[in-house]
C-alpha positions as CSV (number, residue, x, y, z in Angstrom):
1,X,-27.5,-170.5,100.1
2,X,-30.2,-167.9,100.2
3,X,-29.2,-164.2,100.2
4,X,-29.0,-163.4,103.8
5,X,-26.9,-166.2,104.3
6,X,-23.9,-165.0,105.7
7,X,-21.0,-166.8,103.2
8,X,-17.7,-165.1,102.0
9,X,-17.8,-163.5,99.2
10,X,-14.0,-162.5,98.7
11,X,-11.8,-164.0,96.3
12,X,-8.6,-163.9,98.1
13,X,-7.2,-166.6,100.3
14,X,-5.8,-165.4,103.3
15,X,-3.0,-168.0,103.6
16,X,-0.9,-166.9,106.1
17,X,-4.8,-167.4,108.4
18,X,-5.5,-170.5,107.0
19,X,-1.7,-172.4,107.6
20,X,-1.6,-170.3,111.2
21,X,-4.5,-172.0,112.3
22,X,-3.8,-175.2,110.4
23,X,-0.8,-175.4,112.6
24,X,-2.5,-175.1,115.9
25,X,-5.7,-177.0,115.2
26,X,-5.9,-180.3,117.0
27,X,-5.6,-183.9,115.1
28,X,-8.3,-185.7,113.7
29,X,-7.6,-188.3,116.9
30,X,-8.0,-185.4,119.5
31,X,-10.9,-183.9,117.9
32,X,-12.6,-187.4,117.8
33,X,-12.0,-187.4,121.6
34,X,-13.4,-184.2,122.4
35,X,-16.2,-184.5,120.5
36,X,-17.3,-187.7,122.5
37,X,-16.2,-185.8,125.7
38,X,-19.1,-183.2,124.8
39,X,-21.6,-186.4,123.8
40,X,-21.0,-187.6,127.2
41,X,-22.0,-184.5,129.0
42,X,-25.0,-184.2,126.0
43,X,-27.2,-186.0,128.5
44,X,-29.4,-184.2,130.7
45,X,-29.3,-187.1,133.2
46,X,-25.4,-187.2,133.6
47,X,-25.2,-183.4,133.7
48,X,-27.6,-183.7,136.8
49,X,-24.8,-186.2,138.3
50,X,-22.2,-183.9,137.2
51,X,-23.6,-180.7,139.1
52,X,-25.0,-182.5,141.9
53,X,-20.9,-183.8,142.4
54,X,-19.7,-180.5,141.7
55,X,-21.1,-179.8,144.9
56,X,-20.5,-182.6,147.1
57,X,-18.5,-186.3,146.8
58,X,-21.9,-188.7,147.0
59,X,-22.6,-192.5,147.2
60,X,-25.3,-194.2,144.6
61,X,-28.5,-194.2,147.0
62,X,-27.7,-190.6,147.8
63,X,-27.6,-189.8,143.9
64,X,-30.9,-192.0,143.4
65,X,-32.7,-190.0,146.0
66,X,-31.4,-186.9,145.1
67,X,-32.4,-187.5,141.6
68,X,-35.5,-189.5,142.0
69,X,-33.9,-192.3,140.1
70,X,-33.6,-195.9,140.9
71,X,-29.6,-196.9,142.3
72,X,-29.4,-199.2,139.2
73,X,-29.9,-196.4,136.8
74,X,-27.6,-193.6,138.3
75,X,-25.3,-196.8,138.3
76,X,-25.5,-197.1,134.8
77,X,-25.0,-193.3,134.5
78,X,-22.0,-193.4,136.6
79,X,-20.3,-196.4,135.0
80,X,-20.4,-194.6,131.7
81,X,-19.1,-191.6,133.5
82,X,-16.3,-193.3,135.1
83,X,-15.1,-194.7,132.0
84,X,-15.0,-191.9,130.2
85,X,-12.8,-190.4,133.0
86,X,-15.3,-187.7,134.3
87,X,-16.1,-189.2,137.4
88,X,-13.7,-191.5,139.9
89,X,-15.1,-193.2,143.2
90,X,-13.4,-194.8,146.3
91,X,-14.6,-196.8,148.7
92,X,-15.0,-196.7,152.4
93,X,-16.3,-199.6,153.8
94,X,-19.1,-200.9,151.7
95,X,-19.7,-197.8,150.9
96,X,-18.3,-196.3,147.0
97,X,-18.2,-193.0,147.2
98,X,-18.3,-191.2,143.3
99,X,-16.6,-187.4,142.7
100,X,-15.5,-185.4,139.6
101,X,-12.4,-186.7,138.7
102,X,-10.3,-183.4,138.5
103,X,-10.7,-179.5,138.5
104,X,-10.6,-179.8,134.9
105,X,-14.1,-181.4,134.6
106,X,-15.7,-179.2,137.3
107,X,-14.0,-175.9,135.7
108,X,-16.1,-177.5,131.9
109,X,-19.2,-177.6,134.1
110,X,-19.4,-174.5,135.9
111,X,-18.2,-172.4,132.9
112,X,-20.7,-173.9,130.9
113,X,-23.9,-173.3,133.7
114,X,-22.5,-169.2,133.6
115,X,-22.7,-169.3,129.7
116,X,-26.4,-170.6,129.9
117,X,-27.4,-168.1,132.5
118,X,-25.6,-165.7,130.9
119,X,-28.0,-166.4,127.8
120,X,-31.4,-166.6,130.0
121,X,-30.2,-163.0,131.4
122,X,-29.5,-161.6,128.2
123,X,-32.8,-163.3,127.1
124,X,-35.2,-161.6,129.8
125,X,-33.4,-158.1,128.5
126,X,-34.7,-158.4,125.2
């Protein structure tokens, strides 16, 4: 590490930190999980599907032309959403109608849009 690398420098252990945190820290299993939660939403194509259903319940062609994508691609998109439990659909006719699948998703993705334009406003300040 080069010198203004910031690193700790102290030789004490501070084990009543480390074995509180130890305690609370999620397993290897659930950290797995998250971390392909976040790969999931690492795509700027499924984040569009993501906002565009945090704003309204939607059908494929609506998503395609929305998008500009074909129906077979934001079909793809939303398979891969669905299975990783982000997204659920239901049908109505012939119709399949696709929506996030709980507050807990739409909560991840409008906490994370205020983070990022809370960076691009601190951003123009500087």
């Amino acid at each position: 590490m080069g010198k203004n690398s910031p690193a700790c420098d102290c030789d004490v252990i501070h084990v009543d930190v480390v074995e509180a945190v130890r305690e609370k820290m999620p397993d290897e299993r659930e950290l797995g999980a998250l971390s392909d939660f976040f790969k999931v939403l690492g795509d700027s194509t499924r984040a569009k599907i993501i906002s565009a259903l945090d704003e309204s319940e939607m059908c494929v062609c609506d998503l395609a032309v929305l998008l500009g994508m074909t129906k077979s691609a934001i079909s793809h998109q939303l398979g891969l959403l669905r299975r990783s439990n982000l997204v659920k659909n239901r049908r109505e006719g012939r119709v399949v109608y696709y929506s996030l699948s709980d507050d807990h998703i739409r909560q991840i993705y409008e906490m994370g849009i205020e983070h990022i334009r809370e960076l691009g406003g601190d951003e123009e300040e500087q």
